[in-house]
C-alpha positions as CSV (number, residue, x, y, z in Angstrom):
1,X,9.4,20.0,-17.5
2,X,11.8,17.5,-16.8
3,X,11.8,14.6,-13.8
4,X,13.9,15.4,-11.1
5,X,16.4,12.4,-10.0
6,X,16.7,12.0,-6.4
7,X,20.0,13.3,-5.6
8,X,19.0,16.7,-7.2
9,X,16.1,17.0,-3.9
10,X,17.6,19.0,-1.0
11,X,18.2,16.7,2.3
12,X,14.6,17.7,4.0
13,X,13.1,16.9,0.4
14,X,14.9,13.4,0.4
15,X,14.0,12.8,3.3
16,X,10.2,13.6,3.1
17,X,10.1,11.1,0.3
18,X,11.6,8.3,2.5
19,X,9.5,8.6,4.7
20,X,6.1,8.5,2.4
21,X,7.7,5.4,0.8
22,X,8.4,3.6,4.1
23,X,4.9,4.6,5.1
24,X,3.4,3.4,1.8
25,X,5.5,0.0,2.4
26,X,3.9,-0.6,5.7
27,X,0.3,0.1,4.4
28,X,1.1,-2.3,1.5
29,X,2.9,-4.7,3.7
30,X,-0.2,-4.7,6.2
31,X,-2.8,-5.3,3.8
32,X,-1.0,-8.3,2.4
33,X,-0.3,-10.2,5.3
34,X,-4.1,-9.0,6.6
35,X,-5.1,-11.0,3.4
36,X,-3.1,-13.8,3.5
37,X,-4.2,-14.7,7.4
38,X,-8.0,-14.2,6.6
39,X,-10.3,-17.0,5.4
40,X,-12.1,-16.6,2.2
41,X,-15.4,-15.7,3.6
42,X,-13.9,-12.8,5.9
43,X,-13.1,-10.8,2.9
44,X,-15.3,-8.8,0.2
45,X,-15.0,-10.3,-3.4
46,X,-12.1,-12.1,-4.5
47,X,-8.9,-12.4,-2.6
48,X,-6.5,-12.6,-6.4
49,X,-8.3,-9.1,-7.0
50,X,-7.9,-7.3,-3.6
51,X,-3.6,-8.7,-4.2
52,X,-3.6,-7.0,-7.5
53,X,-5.5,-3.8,-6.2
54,X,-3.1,-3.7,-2.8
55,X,-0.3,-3.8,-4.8
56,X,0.1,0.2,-4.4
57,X,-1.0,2.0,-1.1
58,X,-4.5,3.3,-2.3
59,X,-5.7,0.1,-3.2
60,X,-4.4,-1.2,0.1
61,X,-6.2,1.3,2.2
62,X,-9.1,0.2,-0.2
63,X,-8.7,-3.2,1.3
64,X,-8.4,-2.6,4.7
65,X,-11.4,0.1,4.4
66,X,-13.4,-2.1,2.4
67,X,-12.3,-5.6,1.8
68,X,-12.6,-7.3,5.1
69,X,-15.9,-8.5,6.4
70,X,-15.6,-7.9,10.8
């Protein structure tokens, strides 16, 4: 089974993906600049590792679930 490119999705397929990539951006997006403004004692382990695991959505929502100390 071959990949599909993007232009061969119809229009509500195309846009569907949009919108989980914008959303997956903002999650992402969040959890970096969450990181960036905390100190190194408000968050969970080591503040290099969370960057690498935020790097995709799941691992942001990781973060933001788990990384930060309240």
């Amino acid at each position: 089974m071959r990949k599909r490119r993007f232009g061969e999705y119809s229009l509500p397929g195309k846009l569907v993906l949009l919108v989980l990539i914008a959303v997956s951006l903002l999650i992402v997006g969040r959890a970096e600049k969450d990181i960036s403004a905390r100190d190194e004692d408000e968050i969970r382990g080591s503040r290099g590792v969370w960057r690498l695991a935020s790097l995709n959505a799941l691992g942001a929502l990781a973060y933001l679930r788990f990384g930060r100390r309240r």
